[in-house]
N, C-alpha and C positions, 0 to 999 in steps of 0.2 A: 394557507395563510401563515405568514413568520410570526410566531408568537414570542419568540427572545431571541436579542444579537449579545454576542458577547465580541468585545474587542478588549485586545489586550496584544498581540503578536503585532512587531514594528514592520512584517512585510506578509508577502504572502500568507497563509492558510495553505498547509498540502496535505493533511490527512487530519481524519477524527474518528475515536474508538469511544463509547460507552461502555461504563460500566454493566456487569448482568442486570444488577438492580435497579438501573435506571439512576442512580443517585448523585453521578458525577460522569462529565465529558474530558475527554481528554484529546488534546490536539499539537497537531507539529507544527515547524512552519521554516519558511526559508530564511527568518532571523536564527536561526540553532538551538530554540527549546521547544519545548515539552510543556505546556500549560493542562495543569486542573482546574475544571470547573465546576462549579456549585452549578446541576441540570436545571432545578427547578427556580433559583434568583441571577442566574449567569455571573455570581461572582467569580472573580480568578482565586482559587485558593492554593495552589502553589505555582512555581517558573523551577522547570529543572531544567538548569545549565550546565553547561560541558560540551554539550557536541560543536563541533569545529565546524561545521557547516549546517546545510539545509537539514531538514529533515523530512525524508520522504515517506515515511510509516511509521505506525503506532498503533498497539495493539495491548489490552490489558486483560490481564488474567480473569478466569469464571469469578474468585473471590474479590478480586480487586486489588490484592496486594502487590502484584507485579505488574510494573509498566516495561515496554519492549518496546524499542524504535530503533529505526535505521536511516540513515544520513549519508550524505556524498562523500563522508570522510570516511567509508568503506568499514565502517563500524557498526557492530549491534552491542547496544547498553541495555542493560537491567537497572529497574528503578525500586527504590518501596512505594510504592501507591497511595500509601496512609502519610507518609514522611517527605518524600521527596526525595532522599539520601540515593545516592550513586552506588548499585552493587555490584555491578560486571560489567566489563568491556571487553568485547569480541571480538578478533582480528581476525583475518582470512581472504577474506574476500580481495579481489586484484582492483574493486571497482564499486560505482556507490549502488547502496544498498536499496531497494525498492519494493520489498517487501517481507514484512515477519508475523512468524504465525508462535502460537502457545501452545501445548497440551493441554488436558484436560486440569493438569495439576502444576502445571505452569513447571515440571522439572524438566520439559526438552522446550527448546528454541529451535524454530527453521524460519531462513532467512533467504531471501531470492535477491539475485545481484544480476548490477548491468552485465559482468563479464562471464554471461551464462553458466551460473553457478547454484545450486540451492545446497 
């Protein structure tokens, strides 16, 4: 049984990460942000913008503080989790990005790409 919808992204839904504590969602979508969400009342409590396209993964740190997502615009960004503020943008990859993982201490990034690459 669906017990909360949260709507807020103007198009698709393509990924969603929880926090460890349960206490916020996080999700992308093919408008080009990053939404937090309030788990337990579905409020949207921040929009991080910046990516130039979809976003196809999003994955947040054990603590929460880092958000990590990847997008068609062949980019992995770092976020603050608590803020929303914009900390790293990663270039490399030939092609869009469709999956990112964290450490245990959120100091490495790995990132999987269309143009068979991690």
């Amino acid at each position: 049984e669906c017990t909360l919808v949260m709507r807020g992204h103007e198009s698709f839904v393509m990924c969603v990460d929880v926090t460890s504590d349960g206490s916020a969602v996080f999700s992308g979508g093919e408008d080009g942000t990053v939404k937090k969400w309030d788990a337990e009342t579905g409020v949207e409590l921040l929009s991080l913008k910046g990516v130039e396209s979809v976003v196809w993964c999003v994955r947040i740190s054990l603590d929460g503080q880092v958000v990590c997502s990847g997008g068609s615009d062949k980019t992995v960004r770092l976020w603050n989790g608590a803020t929303g503020a914009p900390s790293q943008i990663m270039r490399g990859h030939d092609d869009k990005v469709y999956a990112v993982a964290l450490n245990v201490d959120a100091s490495l990034v790995y990132s999987g790409s269309d143009d068979s690459s991690i």
